[in-house]
C-alpha positions as CSV (number, residue, x, y, z in Angstrom):
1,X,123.1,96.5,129.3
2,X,125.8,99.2,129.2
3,X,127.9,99.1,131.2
4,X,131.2,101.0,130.1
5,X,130.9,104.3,128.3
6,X,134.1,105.2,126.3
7,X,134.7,109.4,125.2
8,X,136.8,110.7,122.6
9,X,138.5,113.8,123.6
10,X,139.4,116.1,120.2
11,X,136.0,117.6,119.7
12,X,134.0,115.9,122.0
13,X,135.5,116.3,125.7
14,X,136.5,120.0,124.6
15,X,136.8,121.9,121.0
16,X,139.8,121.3,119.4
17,X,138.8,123.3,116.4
18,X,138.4,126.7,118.7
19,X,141.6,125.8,121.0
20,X,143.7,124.8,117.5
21,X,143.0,127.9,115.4
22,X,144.1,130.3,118.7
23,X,147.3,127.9,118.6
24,X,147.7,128.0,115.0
25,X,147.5,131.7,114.8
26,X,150.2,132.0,117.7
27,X,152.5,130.0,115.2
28,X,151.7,131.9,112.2
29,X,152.9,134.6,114.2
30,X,156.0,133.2,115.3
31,X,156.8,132.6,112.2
32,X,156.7,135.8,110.5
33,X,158.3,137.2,113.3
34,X,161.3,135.1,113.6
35,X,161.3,133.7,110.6
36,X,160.1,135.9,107.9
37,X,157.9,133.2,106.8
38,X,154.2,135.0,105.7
39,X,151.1,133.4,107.3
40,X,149.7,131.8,103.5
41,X,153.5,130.5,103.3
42,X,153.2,128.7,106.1
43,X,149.9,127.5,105.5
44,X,150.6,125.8,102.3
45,X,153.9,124.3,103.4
46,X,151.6,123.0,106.7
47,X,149.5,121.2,104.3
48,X,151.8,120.0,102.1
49,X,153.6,118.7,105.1
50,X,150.7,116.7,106.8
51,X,150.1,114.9,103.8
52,X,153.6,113.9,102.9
53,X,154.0,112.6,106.6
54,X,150.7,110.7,106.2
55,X,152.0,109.1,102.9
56,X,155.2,108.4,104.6
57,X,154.2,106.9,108.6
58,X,150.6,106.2,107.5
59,X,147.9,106.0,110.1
60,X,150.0,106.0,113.2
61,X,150.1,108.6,116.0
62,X,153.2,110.4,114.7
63,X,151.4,111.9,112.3
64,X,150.0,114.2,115.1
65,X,153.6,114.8,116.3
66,X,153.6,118.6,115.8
67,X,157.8,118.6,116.6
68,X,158.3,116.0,113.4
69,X,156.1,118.3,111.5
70,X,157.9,121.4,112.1
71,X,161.1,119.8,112.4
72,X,160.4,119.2,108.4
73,X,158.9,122.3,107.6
74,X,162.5,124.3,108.7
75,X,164.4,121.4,106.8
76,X,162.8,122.3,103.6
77,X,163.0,126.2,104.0
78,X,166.7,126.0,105.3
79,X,165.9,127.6,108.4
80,X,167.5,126.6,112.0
81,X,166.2,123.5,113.4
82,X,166.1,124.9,117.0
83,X,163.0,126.4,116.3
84,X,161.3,123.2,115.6
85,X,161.4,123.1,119.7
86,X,159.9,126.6,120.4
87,X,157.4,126.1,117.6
88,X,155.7,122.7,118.8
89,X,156.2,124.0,122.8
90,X,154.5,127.2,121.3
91,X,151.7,125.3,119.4
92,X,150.8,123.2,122.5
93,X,151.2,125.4,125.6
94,X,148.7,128.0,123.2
95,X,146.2,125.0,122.5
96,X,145.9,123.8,125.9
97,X,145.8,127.6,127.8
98,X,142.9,128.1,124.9
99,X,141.2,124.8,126.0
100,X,137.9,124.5,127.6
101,X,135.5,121.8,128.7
102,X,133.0,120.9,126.4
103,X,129.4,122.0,128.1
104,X,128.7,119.8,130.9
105,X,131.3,117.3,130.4
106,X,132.7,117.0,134.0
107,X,129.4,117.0,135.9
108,X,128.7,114.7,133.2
109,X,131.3,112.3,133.8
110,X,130.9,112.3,137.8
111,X,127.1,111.8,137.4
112,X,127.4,108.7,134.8
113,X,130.4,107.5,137.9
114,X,127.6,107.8,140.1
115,X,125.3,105.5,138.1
116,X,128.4,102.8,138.7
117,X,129.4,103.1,135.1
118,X,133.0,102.9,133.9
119,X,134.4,105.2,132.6
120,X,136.9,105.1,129.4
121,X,138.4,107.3,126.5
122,X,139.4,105.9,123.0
123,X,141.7,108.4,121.2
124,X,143.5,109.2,118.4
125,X,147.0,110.9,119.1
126,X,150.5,110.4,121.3
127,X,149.2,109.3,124.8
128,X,151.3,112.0,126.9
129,X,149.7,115.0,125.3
130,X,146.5,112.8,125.5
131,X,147.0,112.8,129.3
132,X,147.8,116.1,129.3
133,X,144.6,117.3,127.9
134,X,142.5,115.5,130.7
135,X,144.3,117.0,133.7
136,X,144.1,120.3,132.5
137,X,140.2,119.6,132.1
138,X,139.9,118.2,135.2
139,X,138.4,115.2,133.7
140,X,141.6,113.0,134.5
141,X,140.7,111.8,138.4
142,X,137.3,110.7,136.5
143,X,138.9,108.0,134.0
144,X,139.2,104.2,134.4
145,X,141.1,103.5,131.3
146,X,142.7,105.2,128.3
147,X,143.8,103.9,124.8
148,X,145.8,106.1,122.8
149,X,146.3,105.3,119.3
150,X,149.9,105.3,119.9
151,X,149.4,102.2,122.3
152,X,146.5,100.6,119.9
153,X,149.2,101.5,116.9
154,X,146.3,102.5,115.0
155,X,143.7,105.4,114.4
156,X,140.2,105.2,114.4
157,X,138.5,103.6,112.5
158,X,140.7,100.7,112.6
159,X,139.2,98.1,114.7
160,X,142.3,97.3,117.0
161,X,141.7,100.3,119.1
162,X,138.2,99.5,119.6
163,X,139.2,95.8,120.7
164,X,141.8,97.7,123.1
165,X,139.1,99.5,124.8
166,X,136.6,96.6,125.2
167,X,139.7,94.5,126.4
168,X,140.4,96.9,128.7
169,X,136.7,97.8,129.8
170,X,136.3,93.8,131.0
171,X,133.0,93.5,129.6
172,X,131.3,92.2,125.9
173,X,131.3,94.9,123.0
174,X,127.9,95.3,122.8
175,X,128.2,96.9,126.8
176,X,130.0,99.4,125.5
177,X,128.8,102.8,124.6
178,X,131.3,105.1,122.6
179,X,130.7,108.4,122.4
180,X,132.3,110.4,120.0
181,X,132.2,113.6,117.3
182,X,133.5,111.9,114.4
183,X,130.5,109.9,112.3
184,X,133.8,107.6,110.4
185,X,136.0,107.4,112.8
186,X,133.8,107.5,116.6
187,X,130.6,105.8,115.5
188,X,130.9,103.8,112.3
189,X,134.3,102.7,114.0
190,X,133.0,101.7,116.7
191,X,129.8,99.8,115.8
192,X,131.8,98.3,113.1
193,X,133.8,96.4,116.4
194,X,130.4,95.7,118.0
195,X,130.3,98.7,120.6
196,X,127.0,100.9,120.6
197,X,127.6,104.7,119.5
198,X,126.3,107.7,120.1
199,X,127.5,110.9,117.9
200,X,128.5,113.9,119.5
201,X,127.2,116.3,117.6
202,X,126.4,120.1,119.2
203,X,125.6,121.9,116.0
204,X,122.1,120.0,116.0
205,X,120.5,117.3,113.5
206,X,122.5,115.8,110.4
207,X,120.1,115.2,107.5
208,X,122.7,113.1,106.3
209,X,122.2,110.3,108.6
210,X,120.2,108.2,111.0
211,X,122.7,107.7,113.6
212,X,121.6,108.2,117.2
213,X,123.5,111.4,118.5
214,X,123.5,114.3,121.5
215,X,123.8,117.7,121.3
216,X,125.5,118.0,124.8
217,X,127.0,115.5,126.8
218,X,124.4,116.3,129.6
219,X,122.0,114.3,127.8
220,X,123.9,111.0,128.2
221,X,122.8,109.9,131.8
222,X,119.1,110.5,130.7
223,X,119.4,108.6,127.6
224,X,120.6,105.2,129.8
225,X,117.5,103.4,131.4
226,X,117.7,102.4,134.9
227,X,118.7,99.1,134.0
228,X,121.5,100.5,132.0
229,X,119.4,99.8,128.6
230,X,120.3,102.8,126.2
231,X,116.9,104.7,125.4
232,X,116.4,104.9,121.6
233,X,116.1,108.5,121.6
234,X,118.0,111.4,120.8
């Protein structure tokens, strides 16, 4: 019986990949403009960055830490560090004015509160900008419990942050439904620490795999039985 049902928020609560490329394209700008860096420049020296910090923290939430990233970036070009601050204040006041609610998700939320479920979110990322993303989607006020990877000091799919959620959700894994876009890192993740999955996934049908999934979050009080049984449809 489910009882708990646990959301990711990157690309399942709201796009991240529509919100990050507005944001993205506001640095590339900035950059130019300020710093006479070109827009391929930057790219490349953005990649290159990501995965030297991901060699150097490993899978930890700093990694996401946009300030570290560009603090880096100016290091290695020899340009002031006091941009670093504009830059990531930039990047994230872009992202989240860009932001919107994936389809349905708040009426979503408040009807699967309703049904006297709890209501969770397992995330990767720092937990304030986590926090920050749910009040400005109105989805906050909704929310029982939150893990962040920064307080699981791991990213999905690492099982510790899946044992964080069910330890904070009060109930047996297996009454846990997590919800998620991400086949590795939501649903293999999660089943792999004994939770039941569904995959976000609003582009329609993988051929690739069997996994149970929803094209829009509406679906997700229909697919729970009235005696909190998940139906075994999609």
């Amino acid at each position: 019986m489910i009882k708990v049902i646990i959301f990711d928020i990157d690309n399942t609560l709201y796009s991240f990949d529509t919100a990050h490329q507005v944001a993205f394209g506001a640095l590339l700008d900035y950059a130019q403009r300020e710093l006479g860096v070109a827009p391929d420049e930057l790219r490349r020296l953005h990649r290159e960055m990501n995965q030297e910090l991901k060699g150097r923290m490993g899978s930890c939430a700093a990694i996401h830490n946009r300030l570290i990233r560009y603090q880096n970036i100016l290091e290695r070009l020899g340009k002031p560090l006091g941009h670093a601050l504009r830059m990531s204040d930039l990047y994230w006041n872009t992202l989240l004015d860009a932001m919107e609610p994936s389809p349905g998700a708040a009426e979503t939320v408040r009807q699967l509160k309703a049904q006297g479920l709890k209501i969770g979110v397992g995330t990767d990322m720092t937990a304030r900008m986590q926090f920050i993303k749910l009040e400005r989607l109105g989805l906050l006020p909704y929310i029982d419990f939150l893990v962040s990877s920064e307080e699981a000091q791991a990213e999905k799919p690492a099982p510790a942050l899946f044992a964080r959620c069910v330890e904070k959700a009060g109930v047996r894994p297996a009454e846990c439904l997590f919800v998620g876009d991400n086949l590795e890192k939501d649903v293999h993740g999660a089943q792999a620490a004994g939770l039941y999955a569904l995959w976000y996934r609003p582009q329609g049908a993988a051929e690739e795999t069997a996994e149970p999934f929803v094209t829009t979050l509406r679906q997700l009080p229909g697919l729970l039985a009235a005696d909190g049984e998940i139906e075994r449809r999609s």
